[in-house]
NUTI-535833 format. One record per residue: x, y, z of N, C-alpha, C in turn; residue in three letters. Coordinates in pm, 1 decimal. Example, Ala and Ser with C-alpha at 12.3 -4.5 7.8 and 13.67 -1.06 7.14 Angstrom:
% NUTI-535833
       n.X       n.Y       n.Z      ca.X      ca.Y      ca.Z       c.X       c.Y       c.Z  rest
    1319.0    -569.0     780.0    1230.0    -450.0     780.0    1320.0    -330.0     780.0   Ala
    1285.0    -225.0     708.0    1367.0    -106.0     714.0    1290.0       3.0     787.0   Ser
END
This chain:
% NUTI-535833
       n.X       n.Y       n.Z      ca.X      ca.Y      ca.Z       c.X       c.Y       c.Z  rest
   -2686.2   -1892.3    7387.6   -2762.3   -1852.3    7273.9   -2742.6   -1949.9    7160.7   Unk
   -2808.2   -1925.0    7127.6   -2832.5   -2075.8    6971.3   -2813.3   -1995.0    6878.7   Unk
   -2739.2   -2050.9    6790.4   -2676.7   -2018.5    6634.9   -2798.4   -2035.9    6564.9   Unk
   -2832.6   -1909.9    6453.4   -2922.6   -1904.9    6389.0   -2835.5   -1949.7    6226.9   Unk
   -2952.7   -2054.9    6198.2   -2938.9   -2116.7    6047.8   -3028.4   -2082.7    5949.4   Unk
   -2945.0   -2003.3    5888.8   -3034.8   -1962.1    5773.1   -3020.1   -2040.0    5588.7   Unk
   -3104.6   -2009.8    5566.5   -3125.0   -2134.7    5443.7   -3081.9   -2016.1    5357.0   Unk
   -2980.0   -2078.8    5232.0   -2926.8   -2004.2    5137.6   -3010.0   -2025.8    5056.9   Unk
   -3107.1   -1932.7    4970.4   -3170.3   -1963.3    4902.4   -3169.5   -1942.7    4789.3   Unk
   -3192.9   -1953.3    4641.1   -3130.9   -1958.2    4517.7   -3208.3   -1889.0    4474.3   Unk
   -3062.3   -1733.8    4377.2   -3153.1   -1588.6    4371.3   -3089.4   -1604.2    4203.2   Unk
   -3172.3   -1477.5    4179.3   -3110.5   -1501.8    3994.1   -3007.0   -1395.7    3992.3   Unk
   -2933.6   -1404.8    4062.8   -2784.7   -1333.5    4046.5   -2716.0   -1468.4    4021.2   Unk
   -2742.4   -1586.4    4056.3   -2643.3   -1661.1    4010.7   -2667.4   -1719.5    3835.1   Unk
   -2543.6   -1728.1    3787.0   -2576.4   -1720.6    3691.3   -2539.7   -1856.5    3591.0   Unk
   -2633.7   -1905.5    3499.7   -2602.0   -2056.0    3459.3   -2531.8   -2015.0    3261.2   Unk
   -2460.1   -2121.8    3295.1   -2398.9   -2148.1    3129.0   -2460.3   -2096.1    3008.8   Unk
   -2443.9   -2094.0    2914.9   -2497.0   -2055.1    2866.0   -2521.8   -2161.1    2696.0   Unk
   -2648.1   -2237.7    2656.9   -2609.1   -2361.4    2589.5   -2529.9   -2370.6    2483.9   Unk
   -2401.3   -2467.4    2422.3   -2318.8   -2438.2    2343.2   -2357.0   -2490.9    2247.5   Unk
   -2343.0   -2402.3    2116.0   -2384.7   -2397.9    1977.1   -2319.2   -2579.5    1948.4   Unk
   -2370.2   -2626.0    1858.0   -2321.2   -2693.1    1830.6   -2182.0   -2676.9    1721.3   Unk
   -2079.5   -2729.5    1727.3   -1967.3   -2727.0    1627.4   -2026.6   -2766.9    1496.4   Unk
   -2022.4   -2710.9    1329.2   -1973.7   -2744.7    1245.1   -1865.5   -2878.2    1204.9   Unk
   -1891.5   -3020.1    1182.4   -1837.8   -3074.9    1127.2   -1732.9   -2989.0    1055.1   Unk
   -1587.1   -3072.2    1061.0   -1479.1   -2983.2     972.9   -1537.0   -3128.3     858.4   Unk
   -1457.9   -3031.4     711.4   -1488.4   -3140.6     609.9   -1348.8   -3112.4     548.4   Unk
   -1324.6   -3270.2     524.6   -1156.2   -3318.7     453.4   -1194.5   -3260.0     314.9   Unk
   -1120.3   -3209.3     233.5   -1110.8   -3199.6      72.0   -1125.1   -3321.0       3.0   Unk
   -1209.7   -3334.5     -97.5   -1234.9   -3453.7    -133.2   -1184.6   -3443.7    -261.1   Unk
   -1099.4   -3550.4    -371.1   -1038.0   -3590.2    -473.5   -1135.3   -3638.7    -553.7   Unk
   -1301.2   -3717.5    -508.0   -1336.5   -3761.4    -614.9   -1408.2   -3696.3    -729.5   Unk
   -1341.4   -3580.2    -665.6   -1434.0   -3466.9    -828.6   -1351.9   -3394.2    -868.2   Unk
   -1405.2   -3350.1    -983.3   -1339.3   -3221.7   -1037.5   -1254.6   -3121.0    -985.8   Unk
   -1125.5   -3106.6    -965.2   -1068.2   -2980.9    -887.5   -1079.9   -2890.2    -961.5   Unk
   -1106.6   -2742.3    -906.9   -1097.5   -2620.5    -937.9    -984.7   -2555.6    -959.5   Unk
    -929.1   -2501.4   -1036.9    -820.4   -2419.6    -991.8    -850.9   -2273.9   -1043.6   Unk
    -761.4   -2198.6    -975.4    -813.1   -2024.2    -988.7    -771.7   -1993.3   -1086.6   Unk
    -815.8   -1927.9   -1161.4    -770.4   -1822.0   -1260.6    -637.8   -1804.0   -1283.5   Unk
    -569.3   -1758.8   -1377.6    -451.3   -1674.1   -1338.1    -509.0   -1507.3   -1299.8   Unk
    -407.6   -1418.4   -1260.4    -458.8   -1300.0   -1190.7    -437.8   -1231.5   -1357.1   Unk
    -529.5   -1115.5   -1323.5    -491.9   -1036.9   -1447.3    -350.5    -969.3   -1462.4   Unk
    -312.8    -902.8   -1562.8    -202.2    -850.8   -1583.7    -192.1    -735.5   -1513.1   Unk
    -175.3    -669.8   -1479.9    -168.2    -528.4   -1427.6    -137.4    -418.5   -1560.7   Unk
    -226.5    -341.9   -1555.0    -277.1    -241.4   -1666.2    -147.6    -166.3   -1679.7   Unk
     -71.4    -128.3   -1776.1      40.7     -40.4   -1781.4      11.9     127.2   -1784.1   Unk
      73.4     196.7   -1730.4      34.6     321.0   -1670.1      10.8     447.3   -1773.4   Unk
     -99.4     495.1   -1792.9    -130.5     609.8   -1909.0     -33.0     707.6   -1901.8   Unk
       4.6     717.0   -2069.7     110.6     807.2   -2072.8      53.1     966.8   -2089.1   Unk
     -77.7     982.3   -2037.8    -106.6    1106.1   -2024.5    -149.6    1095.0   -1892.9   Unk
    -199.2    1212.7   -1805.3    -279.0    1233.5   -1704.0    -358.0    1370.8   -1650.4   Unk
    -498.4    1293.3   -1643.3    -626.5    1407.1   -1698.2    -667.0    1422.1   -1549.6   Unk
    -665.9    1592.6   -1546.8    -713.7    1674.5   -1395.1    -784.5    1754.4   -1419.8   Unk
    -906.0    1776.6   -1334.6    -985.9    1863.8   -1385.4   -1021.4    1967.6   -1272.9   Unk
    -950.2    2091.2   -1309.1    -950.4    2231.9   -1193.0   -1085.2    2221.9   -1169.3   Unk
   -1136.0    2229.8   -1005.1   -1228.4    2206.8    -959.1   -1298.2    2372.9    -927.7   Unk
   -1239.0    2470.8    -947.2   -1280.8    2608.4    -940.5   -1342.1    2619.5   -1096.0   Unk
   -1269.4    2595.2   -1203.9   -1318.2    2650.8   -1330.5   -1347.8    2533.4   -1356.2   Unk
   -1359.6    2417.9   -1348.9   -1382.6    2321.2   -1417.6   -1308.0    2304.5   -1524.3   Unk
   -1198.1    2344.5   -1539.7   -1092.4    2333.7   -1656.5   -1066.3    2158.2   -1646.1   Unk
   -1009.4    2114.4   -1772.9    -981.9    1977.8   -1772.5    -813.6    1998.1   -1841.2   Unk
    -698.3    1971.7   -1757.0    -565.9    1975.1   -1847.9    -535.9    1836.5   -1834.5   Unk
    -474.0    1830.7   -1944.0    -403.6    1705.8   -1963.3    -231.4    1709.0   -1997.8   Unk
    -165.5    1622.1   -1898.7     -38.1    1624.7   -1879.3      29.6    1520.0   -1929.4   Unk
     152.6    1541.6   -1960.8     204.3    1365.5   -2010.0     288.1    1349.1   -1894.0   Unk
     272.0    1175.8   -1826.5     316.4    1121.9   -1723.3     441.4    1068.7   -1760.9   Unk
     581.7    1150.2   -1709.5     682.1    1098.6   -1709.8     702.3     951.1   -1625.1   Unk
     784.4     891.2   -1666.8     824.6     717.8   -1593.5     877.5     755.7   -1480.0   Unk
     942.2     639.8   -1386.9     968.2     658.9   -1263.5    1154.6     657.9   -1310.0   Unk
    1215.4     643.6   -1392.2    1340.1     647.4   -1424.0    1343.0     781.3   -1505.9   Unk
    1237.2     880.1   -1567.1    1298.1    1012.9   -1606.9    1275.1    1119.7   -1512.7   Unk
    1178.9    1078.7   -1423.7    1110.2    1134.4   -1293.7    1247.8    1124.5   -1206.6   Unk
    1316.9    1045.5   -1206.5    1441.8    1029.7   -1107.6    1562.3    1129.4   -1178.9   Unk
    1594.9    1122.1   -1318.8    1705.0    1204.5   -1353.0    1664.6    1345.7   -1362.8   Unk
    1550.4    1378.0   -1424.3    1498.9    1505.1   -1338.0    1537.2    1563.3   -1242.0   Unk
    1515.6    1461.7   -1099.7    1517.2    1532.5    -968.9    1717.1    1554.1    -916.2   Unk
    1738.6    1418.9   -1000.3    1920.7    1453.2   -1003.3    1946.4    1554.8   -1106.5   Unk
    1925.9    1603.9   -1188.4    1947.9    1716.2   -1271.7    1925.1    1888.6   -1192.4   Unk
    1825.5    1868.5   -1150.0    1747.9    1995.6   -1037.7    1884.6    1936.1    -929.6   Unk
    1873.0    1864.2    -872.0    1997.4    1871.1    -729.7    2117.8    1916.1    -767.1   Unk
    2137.9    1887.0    -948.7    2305.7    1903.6    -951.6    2279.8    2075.4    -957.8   Unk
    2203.2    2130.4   -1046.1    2172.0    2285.1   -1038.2    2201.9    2340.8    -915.2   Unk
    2130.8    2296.9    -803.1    2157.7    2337.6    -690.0    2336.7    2334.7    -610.5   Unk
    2373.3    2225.6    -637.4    2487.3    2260.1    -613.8    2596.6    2327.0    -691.2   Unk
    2518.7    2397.5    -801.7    2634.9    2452.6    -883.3    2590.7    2570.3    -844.6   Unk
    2470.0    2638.5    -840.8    2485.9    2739.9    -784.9    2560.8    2766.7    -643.6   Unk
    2519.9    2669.3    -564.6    2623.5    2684.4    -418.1    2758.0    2665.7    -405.0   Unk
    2857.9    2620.3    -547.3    2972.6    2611.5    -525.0    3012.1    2476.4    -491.1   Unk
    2918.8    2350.6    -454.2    3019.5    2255.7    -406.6    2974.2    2151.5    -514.7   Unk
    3115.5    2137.5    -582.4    3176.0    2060.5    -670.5    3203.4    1893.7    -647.6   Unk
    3240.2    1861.0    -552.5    3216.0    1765.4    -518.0    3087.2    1706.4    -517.8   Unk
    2977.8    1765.8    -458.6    2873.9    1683.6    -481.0    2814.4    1679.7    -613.3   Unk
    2884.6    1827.8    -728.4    2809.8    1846.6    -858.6    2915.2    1676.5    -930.4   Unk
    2969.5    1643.7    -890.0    3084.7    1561.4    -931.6    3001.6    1374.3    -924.1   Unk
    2944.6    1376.5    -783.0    2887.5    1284.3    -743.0    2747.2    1237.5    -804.3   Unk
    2658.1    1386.0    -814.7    2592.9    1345.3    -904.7    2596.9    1331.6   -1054.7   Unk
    2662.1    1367.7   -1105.2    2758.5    1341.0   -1250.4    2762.6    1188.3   -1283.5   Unk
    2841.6    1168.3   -1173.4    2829.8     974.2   -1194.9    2697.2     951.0   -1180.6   Unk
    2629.0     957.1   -1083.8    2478.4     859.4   -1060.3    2396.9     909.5   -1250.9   Unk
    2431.6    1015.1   -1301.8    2379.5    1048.5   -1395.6    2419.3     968.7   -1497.1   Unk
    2523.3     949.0   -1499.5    2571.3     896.2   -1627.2    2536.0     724.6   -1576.6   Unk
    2570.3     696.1   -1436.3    2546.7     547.2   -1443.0    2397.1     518.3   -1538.2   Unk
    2286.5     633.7   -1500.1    2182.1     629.4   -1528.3    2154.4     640.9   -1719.5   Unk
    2309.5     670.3   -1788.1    2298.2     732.2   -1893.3    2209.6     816.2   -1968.4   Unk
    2239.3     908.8   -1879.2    2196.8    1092.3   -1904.6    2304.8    1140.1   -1867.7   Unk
    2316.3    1290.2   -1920.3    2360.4    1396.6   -1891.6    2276.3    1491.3   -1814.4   Unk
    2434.0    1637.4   -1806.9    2360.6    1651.9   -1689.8    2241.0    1781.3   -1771.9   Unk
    2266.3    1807.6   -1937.9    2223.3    1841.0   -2004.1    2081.2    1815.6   -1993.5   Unk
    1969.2    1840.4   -2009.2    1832.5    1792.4   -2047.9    1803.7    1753.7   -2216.5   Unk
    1788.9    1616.3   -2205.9    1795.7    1563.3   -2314.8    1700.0    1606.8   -2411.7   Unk
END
């Protein structure tokens, strides 16, 4: 029997390249002009010593005064030492005592 030859014939499953964009020239920085330089950045706005909320049921508008992030902190050590004086342990009312005073406060509310 004789070997049958069959012709491979070219189907569009095969699939061709696809043409490549051309590259963008890179471009060197050039010196013979004018350089730009940026801005300086702005300052950063210092933080309102009030802060305005407005109850979204009544539409009430209150306005609060925004403690700093250093009376906001002896605050929350003032409330912790409370807590441990009601619970009895002295040692830690002791511990925060120092961080208070390092902070110069008492444990008083000034």
């Amino acid at each position: 029997m004789a070997a049958r030859k069959t012709a491979a014939s070219s189907t569009s499953t095969e699939q061709t390249p696809a043409p490549k964009e051309p590259e963008a020239p890179e471009s060197e920085p050039t010196t013979d002009g004018p350089t730009t330089e940026e801005p300086p950045a702005p300052e950063a706005p210092e933080a309102p010593e009030l802060e305005t909320a407005t109850n979204v049921r009544t539409g009430e508008t209150v306005v609060t005064p925004r403690p700093t992030l250093e009376a906001a902190y002896v605050d929350a050590l003032r409330r912790e030492r409370a807590g441990y004086v009601t619970y009895g342990r002295t040692d830690r009312v002791a511990a925060v005592d120092a961080e208070l005073e390092r902070w110069g406060a008492t444990a008083e509310t000034d």
